[in-house]
C-alpha positions in Angstrom: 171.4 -12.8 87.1 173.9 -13.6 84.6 177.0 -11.5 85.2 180.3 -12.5 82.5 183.2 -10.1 84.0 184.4 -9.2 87.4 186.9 -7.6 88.2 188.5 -9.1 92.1 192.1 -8.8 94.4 194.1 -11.4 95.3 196.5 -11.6 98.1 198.5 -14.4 99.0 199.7 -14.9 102.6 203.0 -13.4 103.7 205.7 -15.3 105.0 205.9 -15.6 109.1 209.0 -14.2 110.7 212.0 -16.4 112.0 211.9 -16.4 115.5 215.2 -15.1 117.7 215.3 -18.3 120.8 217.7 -20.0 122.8 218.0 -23.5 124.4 217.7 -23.4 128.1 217.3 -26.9 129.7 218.5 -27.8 133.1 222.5 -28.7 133.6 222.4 -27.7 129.9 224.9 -24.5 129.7 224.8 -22.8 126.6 222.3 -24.5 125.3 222.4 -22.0 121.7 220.1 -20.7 119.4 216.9 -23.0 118.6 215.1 -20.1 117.0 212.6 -21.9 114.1 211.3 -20.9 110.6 208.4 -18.9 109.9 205.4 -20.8 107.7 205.0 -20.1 104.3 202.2 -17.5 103.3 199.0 -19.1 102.3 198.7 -18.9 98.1 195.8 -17.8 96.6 194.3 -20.4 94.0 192.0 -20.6 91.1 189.5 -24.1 91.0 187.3 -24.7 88.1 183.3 -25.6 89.1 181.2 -27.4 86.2 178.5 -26.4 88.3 179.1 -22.6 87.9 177.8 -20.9 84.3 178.1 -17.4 85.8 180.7 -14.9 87.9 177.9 -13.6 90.0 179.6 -15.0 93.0 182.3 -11.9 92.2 179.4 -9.4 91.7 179.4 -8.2 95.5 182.7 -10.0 97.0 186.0 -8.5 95.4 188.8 -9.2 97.7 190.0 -12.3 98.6 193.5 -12.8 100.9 195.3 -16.1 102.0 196.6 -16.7 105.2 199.9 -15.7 106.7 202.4 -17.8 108.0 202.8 -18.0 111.2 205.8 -16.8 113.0 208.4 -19.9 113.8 209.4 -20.5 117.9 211.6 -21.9 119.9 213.0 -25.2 120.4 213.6 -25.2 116.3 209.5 -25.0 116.1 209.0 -24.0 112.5 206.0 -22.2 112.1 202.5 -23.5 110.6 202.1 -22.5 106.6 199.4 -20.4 105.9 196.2 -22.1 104.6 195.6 -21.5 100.9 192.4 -19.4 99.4 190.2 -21.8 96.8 188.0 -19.4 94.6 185.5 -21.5 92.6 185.4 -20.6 88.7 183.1 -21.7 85.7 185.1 -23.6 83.0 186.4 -21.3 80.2 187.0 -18.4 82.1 189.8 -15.8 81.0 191.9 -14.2 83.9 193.2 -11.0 83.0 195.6 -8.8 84.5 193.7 -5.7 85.3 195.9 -3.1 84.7 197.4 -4.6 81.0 194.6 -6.8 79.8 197.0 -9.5 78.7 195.6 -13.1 79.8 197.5 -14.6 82.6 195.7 -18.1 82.1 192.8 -19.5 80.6 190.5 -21.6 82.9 189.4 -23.9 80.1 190.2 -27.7 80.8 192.1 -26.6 83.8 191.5 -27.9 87.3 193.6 -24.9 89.4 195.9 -22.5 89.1 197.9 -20.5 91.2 196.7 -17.1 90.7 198.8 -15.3 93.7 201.7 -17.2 95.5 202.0 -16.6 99.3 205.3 -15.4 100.7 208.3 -17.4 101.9 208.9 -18.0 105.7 211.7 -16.2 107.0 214.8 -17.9 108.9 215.4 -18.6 112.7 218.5 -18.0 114.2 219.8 -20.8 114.3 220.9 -20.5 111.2 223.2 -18.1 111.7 224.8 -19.7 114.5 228.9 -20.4 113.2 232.2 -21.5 115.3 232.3 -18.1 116.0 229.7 -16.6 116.7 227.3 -19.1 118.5 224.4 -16.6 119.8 223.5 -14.4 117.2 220.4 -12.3 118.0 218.9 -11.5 114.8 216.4 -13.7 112.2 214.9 -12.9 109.3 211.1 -11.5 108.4 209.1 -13.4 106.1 208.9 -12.2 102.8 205.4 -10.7 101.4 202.7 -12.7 98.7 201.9 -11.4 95.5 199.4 -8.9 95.5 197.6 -8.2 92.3 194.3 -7.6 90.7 192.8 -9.7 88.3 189.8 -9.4 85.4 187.6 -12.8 85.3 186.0 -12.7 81.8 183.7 -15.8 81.0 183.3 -17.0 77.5 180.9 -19.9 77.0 182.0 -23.0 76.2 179.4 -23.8 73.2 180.5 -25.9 69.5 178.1 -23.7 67.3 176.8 -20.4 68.2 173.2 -19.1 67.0 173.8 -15.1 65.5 171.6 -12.9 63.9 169.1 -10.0 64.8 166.8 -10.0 67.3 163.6 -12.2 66.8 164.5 -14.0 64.4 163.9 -17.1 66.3 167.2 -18.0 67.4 165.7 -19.2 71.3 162.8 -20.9 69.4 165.1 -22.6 67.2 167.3 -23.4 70.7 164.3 -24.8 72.5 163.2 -27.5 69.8 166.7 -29.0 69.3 167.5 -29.0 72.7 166.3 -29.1 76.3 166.9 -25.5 77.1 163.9 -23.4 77.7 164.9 -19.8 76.6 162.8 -16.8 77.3 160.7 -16.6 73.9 158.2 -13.6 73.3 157.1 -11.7 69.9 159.7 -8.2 71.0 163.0 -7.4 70.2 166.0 -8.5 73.4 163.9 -10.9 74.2 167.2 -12.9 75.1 168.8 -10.9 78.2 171.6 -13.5 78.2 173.0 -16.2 76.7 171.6 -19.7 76.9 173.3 -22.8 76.3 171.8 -26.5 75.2 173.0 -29.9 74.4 171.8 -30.8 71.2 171.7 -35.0 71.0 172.5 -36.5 67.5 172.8 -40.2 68.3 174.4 -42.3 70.4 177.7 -40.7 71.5 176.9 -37.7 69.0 175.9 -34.4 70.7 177.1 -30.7 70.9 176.7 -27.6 72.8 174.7 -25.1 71.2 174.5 -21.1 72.3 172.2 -18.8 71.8 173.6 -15.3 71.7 171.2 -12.2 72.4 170.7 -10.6 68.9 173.2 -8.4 67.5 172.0 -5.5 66.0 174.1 -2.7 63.9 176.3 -1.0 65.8 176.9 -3.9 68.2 180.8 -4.3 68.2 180.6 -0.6 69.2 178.2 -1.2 72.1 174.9 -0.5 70.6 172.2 -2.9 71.9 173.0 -5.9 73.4 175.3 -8.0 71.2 178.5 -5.6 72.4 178.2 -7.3 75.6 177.5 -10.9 74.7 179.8 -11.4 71.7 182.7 -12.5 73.2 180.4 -15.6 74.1 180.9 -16.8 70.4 184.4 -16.4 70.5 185.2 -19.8 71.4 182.4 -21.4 68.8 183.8 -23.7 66.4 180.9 -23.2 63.9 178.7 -20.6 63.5 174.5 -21.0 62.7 173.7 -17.6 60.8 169.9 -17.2 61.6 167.8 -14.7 58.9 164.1 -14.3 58.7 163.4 -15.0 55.5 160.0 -14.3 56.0 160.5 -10.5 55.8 157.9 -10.4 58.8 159.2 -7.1 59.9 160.0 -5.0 56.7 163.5 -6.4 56.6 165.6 -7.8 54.0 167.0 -11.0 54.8 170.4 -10.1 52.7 170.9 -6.8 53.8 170.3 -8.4 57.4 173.3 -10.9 56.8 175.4 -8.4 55.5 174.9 -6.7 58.7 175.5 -9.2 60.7 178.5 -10.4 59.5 179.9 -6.7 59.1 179.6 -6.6 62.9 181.8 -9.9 63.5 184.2 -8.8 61.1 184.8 -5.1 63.4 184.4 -7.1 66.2 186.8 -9.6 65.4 188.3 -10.8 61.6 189.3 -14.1 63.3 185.7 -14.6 64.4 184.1 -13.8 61.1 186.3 -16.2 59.1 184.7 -19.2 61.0 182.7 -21.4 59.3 178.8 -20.9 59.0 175.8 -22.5 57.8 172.7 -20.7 56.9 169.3 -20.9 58.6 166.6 -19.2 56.4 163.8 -19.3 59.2 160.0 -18.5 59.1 159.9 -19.7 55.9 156.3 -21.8 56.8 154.9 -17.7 56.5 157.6 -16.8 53.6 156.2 -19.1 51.1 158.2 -18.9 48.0 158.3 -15.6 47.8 160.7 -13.3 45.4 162.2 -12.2 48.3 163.6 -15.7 49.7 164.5 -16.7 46.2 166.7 -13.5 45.9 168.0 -15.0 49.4 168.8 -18.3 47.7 170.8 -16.9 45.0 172.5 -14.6 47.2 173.6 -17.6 49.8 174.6 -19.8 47.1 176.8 -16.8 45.2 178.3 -16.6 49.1 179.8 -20.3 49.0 177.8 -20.7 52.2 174.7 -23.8 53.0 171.4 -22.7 52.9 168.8 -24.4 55.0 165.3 -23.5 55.1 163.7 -24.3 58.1 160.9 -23.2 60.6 161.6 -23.4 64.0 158.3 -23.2 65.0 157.2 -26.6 63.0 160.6 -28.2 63.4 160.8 -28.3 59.6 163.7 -28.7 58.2 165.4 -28.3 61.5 166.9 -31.7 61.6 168.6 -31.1 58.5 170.3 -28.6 59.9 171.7 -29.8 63.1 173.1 -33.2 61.4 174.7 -30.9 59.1 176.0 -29.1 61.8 177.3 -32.4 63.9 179.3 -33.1 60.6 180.7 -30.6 59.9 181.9 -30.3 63.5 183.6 -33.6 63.1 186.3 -31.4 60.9 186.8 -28.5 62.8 189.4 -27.8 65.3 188.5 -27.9 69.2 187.3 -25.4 71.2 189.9 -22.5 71.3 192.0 -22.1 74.5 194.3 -18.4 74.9 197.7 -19.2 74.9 199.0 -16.7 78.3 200.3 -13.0 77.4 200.9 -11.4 80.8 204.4 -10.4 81.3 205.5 -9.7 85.1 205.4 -6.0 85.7 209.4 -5.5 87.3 209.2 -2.5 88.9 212.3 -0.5 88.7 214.8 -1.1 90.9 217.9 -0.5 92.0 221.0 -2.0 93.1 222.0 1.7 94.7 218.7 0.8 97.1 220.4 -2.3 98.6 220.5 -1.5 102.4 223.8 -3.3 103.8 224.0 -3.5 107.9 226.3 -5.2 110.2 224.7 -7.1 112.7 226.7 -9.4 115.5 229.3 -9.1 112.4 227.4 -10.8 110.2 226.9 -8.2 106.7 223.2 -8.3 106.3 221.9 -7.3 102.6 218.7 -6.7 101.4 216.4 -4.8 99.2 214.2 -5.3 96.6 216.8 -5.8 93.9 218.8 -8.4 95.8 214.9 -10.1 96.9 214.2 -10.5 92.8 217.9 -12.0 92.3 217.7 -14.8 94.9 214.0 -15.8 93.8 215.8 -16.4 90.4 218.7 -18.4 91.6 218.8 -22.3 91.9 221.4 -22.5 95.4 221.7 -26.4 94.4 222.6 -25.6 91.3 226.7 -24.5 90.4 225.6 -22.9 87.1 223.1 -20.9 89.0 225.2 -20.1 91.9 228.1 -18.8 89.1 225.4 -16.7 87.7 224.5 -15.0 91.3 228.1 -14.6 92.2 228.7 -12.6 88.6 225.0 -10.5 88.8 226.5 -9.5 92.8 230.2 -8.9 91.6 228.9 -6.6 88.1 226.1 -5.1 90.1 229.1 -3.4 92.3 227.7 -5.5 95.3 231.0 -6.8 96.1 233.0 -3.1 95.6 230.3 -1.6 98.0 231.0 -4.0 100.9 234.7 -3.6 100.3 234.5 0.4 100.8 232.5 -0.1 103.8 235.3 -2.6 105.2 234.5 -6.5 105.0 237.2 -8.4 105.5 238.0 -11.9 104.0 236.5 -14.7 105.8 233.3 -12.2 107.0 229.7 -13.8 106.7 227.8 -12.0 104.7 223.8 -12.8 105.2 221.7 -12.6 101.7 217.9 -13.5 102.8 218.1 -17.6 102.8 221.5 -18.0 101.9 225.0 -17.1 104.3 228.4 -17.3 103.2 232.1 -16.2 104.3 233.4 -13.3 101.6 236.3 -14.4 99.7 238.1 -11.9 97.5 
């Protein structure tokens, strides 16, 4: 089954928690704190497959989480990092934030990508160990992965794209330039999916080719089948406009091109502007009839290449791919989506920061203060100016003052500790 969207969750690993220990060793007195780190969580990443052409892997298995860290020990044992999550991907698939649509990257000539990053570890207690106060009791938890759900949308990665209505002979057409062996039968939808095939010019000349499941009218508002397969041609550098020109079903090959492109164009103007070449098919039961000349005359008033061909006794169908192969030569490369998402900041506040003396050390912490320090650069002075100016404008500094620090206190903000200074 071919299956083109899926929508999963990903959770990295959260951060283990620093342990609380103390050295005890014979004719060692006061041995101190040895309490280790906790692991970082596990992070969740993305891994292109050239093997996979579908997301049915996603069709019955939507959650996938990372390990957590583990927990960090005694004698200074830092805990063991949570193992990271690999979820395969085909090449040129979209991940979308679920909730906003906006693409968060594009799988296309990538080899990974970090989709959900796993939690820092949290401290030991030995790191809060001073001159002063040389058995503190306290650590810190590890702090939680990202959480999110995500939209895989696949979109081939084909050079030209084969459109028109249904039975036309797009899949016939496929088949006799190519090794692909589409579904071909005498009814409409006869193509249930897309099908891709390398089409070999010469030596070191050769393209990919798709054939899309006809569009019909209606299609980029969900009627028949093209609603669901268009965005398969959205990455197509040159388009192959296929029209019976034999008339074989009481159509009119114009009025079927002006369909056709009308639906691209409400699908998507970008899409429609692309360049196209003509394929006038059937034309071995068309003859020269009124009808195809009217077609001529029409294509020709159009700017657009008109090749007359029938798939079904490879007439004129060389022509048309070695058209096709140069005019590729002049065409951009396949297109790759520049990322939209934004980061969702949920609203916070600074009021929400929970300060706590513990063995007279000022613990802070809260979701505000949590966003700040994953900001900040501690190596860096610029970025340690900028964290001391965010704490004193936030009213940070006025709020420990009311509640009675004195100069020379240690204040405790997540990984970093400090003595207050006014």
């Amino acid at each position: 089954m071919f299956v083109d969207k899926a929508t999963i969750r990903v959770k990295a690993g959260a951060g283990g928690n620093g342990a609380v220990s103390f050295h005890r060793e014979k004719y060692v007195p006061a041995g101190g704190p040895d309490g280790g780190d906790g692991g970082r969580g596990g992070d969740v990443v993305l891994k292109t497959d050239p093997n996979m052409s579908t997301l049915m892997d996603f069709r019955y298995k939507r959650k996938y989480a990372a390990s957590n860290g583990v927990d960090g020990g005694g004698k200074v044992c830092t805990g063991k990092d949570g193992e990271s999550l690999v979820i395969k991907v085909p090449n040129g698939t979209l991940v979308r934030d679920k909730e906003t649509g906006a693409i968060i990257k594009d799988m296309t000539g990538v080899e990974s990508f970090v989709v959900a990053r796993g939690g820092l570890g949290g401290w030991g207690n030995r790191h809060f160990a001073t001159p002063t106060r040389q058995a503190p009791r306290f650590a810190k938890s590890g702090l939680p992965g990202e959480d999110r759900e995500v939209t895989l949308e696949l979109k081939l990665l084909a050079d030209v794209g084969l459109v028109g209505y249904p039975n036309v002979g797009k899949s016939t057409l496929l088949s006799v330039v190519s090794k692909a062996h589409p579904k071909i039968a005498d009814y409409h939808f006869t193509t249930l999916f897309p099908n891709l095939g390398v089409v070999y010019i010469d030596e070191g000349v050769s393209f990919v080719m798709a054939d899309i499941p006809g569009i019909i009218e209606g299609a980029s508002e969900g009627a028949g089948l093209g609603h669901d397969f268009l965005r398969h041609i959205d990455r197509c550098r040159l388009l192959i406009h296929v029209v019976d020109a034999s008339g074989s079903e009481g159509r009119d090959p114009i009025e079927d091109f002006k369909t056709i492109n009308s639906e691209l164009q409400q699908y998507s103007p970008e899409l429609a502007a692309r360049p196209q070449l003509v394929a006038a098919n059937k034309t071995d039961i068309a003859g020269d009839s009124p009808q195809l000349d009217e077609f001529r005359k029409f294509i020709r008033q159009q700017g657009l290449e008109l090749f007359e061909i029938s798939a079904a006794t490879n007439s004129g169908v060389r022509e048309l791919v070695n058209a096709a192969a140069a005019k590729l030569n002049h065409l951009p490369p396949v297109v790759v989506y520049e990322p939209e998402f934004v980061e969702k900041q949920e609203p916070v506040s600074v009021d929400d920061l929970k300060i706590e003396v513990v063995d007279d050390i000022w613990v802070i912490e809260g979701k505000w203060m949590e966003r700040l320090v994953r900001n900040i650069n501690f190596s860096d002075n610029e970025s340690m100016s900028f964290f001391d100016r965010s704490l004193r404008n936030a009213g940070v500094y006025d709020r420990l003052e009311t509640m009675g620090i004195k100069e020379g206190d240690t204040v405790s903000i997540y990984n970093l500790e400090f003595d207050y200074t006014k």
